[in-house]
C-alpha positions as CSV (number, residue, x, y, z in Angstrom):
1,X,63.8,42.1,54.6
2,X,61.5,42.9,57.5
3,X,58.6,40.0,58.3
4,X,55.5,42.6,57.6
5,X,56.9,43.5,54.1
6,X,58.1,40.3,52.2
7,X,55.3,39.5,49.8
8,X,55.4,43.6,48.4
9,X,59.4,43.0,47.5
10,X,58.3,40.1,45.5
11,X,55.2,41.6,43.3
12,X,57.1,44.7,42.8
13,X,57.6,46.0,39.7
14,X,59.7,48.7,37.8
15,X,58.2,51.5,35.9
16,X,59.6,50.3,32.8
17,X,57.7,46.2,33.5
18,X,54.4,48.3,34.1
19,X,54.6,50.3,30.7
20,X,55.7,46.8,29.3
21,X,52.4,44.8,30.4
22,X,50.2,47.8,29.4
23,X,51.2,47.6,26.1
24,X,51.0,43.6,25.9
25,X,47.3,43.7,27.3
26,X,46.6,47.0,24.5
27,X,47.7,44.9,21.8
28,X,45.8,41.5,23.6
29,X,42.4,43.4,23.2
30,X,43.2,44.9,19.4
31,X,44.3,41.2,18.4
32,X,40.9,39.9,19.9
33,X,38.6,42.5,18.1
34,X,40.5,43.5,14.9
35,X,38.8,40.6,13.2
36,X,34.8,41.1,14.5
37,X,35.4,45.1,13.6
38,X,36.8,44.4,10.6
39,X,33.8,42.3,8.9
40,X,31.8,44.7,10.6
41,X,32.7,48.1,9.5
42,X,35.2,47.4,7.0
43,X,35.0,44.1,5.1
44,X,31.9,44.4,1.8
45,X,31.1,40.8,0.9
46,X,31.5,40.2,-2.4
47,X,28.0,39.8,-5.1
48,X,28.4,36.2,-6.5
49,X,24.6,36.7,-8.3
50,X,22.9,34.0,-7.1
51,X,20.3,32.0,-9.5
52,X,17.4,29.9,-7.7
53,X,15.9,27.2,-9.7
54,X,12.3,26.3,-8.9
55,X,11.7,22.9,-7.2
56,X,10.1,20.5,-9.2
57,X,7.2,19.4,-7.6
58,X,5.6,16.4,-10.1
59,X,7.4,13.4,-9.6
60,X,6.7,12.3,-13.0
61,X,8.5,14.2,-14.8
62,X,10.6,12.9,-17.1
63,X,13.8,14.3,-16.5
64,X,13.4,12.7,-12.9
65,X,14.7,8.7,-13.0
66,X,13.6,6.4,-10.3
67,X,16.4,3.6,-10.6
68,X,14.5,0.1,-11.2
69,X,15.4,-3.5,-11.8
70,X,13.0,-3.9,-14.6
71,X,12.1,-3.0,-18.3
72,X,9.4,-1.7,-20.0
73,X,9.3,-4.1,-23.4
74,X,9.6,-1.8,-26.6
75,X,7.1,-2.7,-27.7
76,X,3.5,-4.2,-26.5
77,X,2.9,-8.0,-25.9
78,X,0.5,-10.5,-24.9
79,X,1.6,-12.1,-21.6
80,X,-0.6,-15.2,-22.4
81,X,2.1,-16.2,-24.9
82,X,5.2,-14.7,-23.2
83,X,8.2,-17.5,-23.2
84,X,10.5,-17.7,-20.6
85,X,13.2,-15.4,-22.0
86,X,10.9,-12.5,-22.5
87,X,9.3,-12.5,-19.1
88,X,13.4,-12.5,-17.8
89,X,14.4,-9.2,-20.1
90,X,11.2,-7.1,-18.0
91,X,13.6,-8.3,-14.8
92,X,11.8,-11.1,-13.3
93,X,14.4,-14.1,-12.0
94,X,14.0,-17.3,-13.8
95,X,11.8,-18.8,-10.8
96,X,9.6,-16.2,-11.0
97,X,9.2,-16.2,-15.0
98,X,8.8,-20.4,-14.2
99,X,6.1,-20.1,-12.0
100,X,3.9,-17.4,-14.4
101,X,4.7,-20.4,-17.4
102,X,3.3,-22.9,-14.9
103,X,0.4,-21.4,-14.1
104,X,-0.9,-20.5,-17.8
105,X,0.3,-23.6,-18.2
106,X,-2.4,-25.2,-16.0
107,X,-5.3,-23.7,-18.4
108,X,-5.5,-20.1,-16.9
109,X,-6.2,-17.4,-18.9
110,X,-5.0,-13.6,-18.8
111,X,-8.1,-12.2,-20.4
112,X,-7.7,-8.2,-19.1
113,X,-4.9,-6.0,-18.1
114,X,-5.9,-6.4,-14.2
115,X,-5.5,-10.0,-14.6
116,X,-1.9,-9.3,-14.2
117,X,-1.8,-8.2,-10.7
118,X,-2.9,-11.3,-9.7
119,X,0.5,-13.1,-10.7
120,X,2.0,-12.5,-6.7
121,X,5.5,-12.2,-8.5
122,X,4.2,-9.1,-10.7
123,X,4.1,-5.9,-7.7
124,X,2.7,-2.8,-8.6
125,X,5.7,-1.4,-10.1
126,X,6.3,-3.5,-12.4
127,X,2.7,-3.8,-13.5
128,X,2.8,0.0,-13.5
129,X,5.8,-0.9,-16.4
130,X,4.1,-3.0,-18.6
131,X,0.5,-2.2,-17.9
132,X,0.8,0.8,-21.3
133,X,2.3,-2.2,-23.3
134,X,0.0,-4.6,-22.6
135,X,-2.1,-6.3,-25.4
136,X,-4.7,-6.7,-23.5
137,X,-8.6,-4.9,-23.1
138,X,-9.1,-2.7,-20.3
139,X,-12.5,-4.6,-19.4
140,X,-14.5,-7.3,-21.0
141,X,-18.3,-6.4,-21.9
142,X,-20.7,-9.7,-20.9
143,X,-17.5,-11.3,-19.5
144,X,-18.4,-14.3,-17.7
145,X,-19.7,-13.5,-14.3
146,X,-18.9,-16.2,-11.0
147,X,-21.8,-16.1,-8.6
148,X,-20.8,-16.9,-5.2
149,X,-21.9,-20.4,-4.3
150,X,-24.2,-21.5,-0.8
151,X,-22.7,-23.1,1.5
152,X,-22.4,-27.5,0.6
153,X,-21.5,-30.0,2.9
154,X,-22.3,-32.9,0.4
155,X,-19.4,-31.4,-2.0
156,X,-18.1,-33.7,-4.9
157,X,-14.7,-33.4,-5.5
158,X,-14.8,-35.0,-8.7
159,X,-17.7,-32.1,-9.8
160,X,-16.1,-29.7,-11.6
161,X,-17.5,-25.4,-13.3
162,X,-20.9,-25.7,-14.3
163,X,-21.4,-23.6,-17.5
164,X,-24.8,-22.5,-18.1
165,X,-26.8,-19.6,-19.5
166,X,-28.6,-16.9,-18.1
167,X,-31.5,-15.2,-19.4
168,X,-30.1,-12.5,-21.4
169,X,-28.0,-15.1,-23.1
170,X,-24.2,-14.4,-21.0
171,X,-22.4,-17.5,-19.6
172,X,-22.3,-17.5,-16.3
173,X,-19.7,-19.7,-14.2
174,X,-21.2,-21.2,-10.8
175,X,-18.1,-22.9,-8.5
176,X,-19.0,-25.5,-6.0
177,X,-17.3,-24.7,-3.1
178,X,-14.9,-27.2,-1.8
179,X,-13.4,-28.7,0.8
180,X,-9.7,-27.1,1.6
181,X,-8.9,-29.9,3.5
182,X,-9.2,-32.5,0.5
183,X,-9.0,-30.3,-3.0
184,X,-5.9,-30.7,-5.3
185,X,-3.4,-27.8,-5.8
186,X,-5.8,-27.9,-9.6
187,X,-9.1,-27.5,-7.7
188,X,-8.0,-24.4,-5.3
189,X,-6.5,-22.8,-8.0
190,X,-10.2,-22.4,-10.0
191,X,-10.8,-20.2,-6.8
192,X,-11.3,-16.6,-7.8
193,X,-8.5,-15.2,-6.1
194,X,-6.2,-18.0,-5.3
195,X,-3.1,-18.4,-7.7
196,X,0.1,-21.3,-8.0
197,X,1.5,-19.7,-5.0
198,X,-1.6,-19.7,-2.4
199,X,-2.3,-23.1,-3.6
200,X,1.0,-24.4,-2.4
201,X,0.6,-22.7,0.6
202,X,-2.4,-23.7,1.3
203,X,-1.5,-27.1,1.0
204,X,1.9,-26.8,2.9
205,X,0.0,-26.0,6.1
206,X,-2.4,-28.5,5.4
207,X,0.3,-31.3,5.3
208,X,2.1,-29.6,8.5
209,X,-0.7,-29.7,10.8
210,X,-2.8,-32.1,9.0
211,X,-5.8,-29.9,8.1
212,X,-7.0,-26.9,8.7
213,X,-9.8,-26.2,11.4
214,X,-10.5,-22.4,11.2
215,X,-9.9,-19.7,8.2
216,X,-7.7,-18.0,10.8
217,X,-5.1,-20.2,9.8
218,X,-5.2,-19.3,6.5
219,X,-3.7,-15.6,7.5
220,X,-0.2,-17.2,8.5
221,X,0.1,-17.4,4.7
222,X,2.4,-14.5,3.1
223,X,0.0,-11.8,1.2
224,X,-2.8,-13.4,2.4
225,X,-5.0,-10.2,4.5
226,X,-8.7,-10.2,5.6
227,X,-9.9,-8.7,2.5
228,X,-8.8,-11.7,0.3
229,X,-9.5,-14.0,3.0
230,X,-13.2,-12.8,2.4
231,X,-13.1,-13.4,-1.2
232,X,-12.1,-16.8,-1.2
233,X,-13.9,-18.4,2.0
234,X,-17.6,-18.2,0.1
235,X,-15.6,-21.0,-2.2
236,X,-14.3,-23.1,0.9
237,X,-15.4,-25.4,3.5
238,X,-13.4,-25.8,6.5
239,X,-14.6,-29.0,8.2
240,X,-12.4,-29.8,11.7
241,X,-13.3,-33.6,11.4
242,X,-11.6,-33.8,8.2
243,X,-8.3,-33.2,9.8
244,X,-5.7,-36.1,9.9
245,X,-5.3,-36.7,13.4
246,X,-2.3,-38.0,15.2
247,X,-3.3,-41.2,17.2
248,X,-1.1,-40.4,20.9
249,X,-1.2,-44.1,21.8
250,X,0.6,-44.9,18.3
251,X,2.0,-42.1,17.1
252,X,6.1,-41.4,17.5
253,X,8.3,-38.8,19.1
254,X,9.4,-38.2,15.6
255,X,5.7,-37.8,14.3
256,X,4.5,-36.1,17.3
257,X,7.6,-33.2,17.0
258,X,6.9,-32.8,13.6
259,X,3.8,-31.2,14.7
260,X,3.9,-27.0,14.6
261,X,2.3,-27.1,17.7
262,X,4.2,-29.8,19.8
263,X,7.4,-28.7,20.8
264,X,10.1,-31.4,21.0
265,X,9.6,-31.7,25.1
266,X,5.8,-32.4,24.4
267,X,6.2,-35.3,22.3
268,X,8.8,-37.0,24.3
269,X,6.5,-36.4,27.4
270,X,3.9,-37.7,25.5
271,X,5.6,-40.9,24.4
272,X,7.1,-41.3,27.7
273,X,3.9,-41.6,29.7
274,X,2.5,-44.1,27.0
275,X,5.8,-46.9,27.5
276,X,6.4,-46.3,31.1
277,X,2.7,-46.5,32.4
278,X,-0.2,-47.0,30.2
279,X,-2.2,-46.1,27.3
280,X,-4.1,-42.5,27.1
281,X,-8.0,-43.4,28.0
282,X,-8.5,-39.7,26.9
283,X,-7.1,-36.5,25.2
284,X,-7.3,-35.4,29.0
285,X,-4.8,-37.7,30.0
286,X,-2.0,-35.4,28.3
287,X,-2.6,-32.8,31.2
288,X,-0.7,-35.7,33.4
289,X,2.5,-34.0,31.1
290,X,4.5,-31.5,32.9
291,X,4.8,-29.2,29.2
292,X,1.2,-29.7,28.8
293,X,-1.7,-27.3,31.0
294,X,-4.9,-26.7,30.2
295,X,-4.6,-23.7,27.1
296,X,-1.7,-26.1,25.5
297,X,-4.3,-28.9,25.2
298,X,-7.2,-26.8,24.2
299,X,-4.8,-25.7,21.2
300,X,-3.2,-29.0,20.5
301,X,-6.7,-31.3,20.7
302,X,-7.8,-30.9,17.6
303,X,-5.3,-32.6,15.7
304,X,-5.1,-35.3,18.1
305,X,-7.3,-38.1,19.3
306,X,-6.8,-41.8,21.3
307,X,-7.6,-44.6,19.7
């Protein structure tokens, strides 16, 4: 074997190998497009007669079930003498059916369907459920009317509704408004508006911060938006000198941290100062408090003060 023609020996093949890799790559190609000329030319799908059904469009029809945890009662009721066991088979929890008890309990009365929707444990789709069964009317004609009061700083809070007549002979119901940093859970709830549950919030944040000082506050309450904040504030006064303060030259680390607004380093920065130098001469003093700078203080002042 010569050095020019090595590499042509070893890629050399018979006639009989060349016929042999002709036919391999013939049959190569037919395997690769048999199939794609077959469903082209050859294969006929077969007519399975397809039926469309038309889309249903209205949700409430009735063959369409949206799965819910409550009932519709069989038949219709009055929900001013529903007990506890009947409110439970529509699918409200025992704490929920408790706290509808407790509030007709207190005096109030369902007197129209819509009255309903002000329960905070009845949502709209349960009300949507029992509104048809309802033994209630739709409206009440002359029903009595609450005039939104003017503005009293000299409130009682022993004064309760003043019933009177007006002129064409329909009792009209004029509330006092009242202070929300002294009325009972009883008073708030005469409040157009304001049920068992806003009543205990109300007062929960009341007792946390120790009054309130703006209606702002009042938003931090669950369900509670601008538009029912603007129904209720005519029958509310919001006075920031009624607030219990906390006293920083007597007041504990415990007291102080139990504030929503003083974090747990404030208070012991607070109390600190106080035993290991001297008494605060002013609310200005707290600035001397490496957690405290000037927005902390403006927020925090108000329910403080040195005595």
């Amino acid at each position: 074997m010569s050095k020019n023609n090595w590499d042509s020996d070893w890629v050399h093949f018979s006639k009989k190998s060349r016929r042999g890799i002709l036919v391999l790559l013939i049959l190569f190609v037919l395997i690769a497009v048999a199939p794609r000329l077959y469903h082209n030319y050859v294969y006929t799908p077969p007519n399975y007669n397809v039926k469309y059904s038309a889309i249903v469009d209205n949700p409430s029809d009735s063959s369409i079930v949206k799965e819910t945890r409550y009932r519709q009662p069989d038949v219709s009721f009055d929900p001013n003498v529903y007990t506890l066991e009947e409110w439970k088979s529509v699918g409200l929890s025992e704490k929920q059916a408790q706290s509808i008890l407790k509030y007709l309990g207190s005096g109030a009365q369902l007197r129209v369907k819509s009255d309903l929707k002000k329960l905070y444990v009845i949502d709209d789709e349960l009300y949507s459920l029992l509104e048809p069964k309802l033994n209630l009317p739709d409206s009440i004609e002359g029903k009595k009317s609450q005039s939104k009061p003017t503005y009293n700083t000299d409130y009682d809070k022993t004064q309760g509704l003043e019933e009177d007549r007006d002129e064409i002979g329909e009792e009209t119901v004029e509330l006092a408004p009242m202070s929300i940093n002294h009325a009972s859970s009883r008073e708030l709830q005469t409040i157009p508006g304001i049920g068992p549950f806003f009543a205990k919030e109300i007062l929960k944040i009341r007792e946390n911060y120790g009054g309130f000082i703006s209606s702002d506050q009042l938003l931090d309450i669950y369900r509670m938006d601008e538009e029912k904040l603007s129904e209720i504030l005519p029958y509310l006064i919001i006075d920031p000198n009624e607030v219990n303060k906390l006293n920083v030259n007597t007041a504990s680390e415990e007291q102080l941290r139990k504030h929503p607004l003083i974090s747990r380093d404030m208070a012991k920065s607070i109390v600190y100062f106080r035993k290991n130098h001297k008494e605060y001469d002013s609310l200005n003093d707290l600035l001397l408090s490496p957690y405290i700078d000037g927005q902390v203080l403006k927020t925090i002042m108000p329910y403080l003060k040195v005595e």
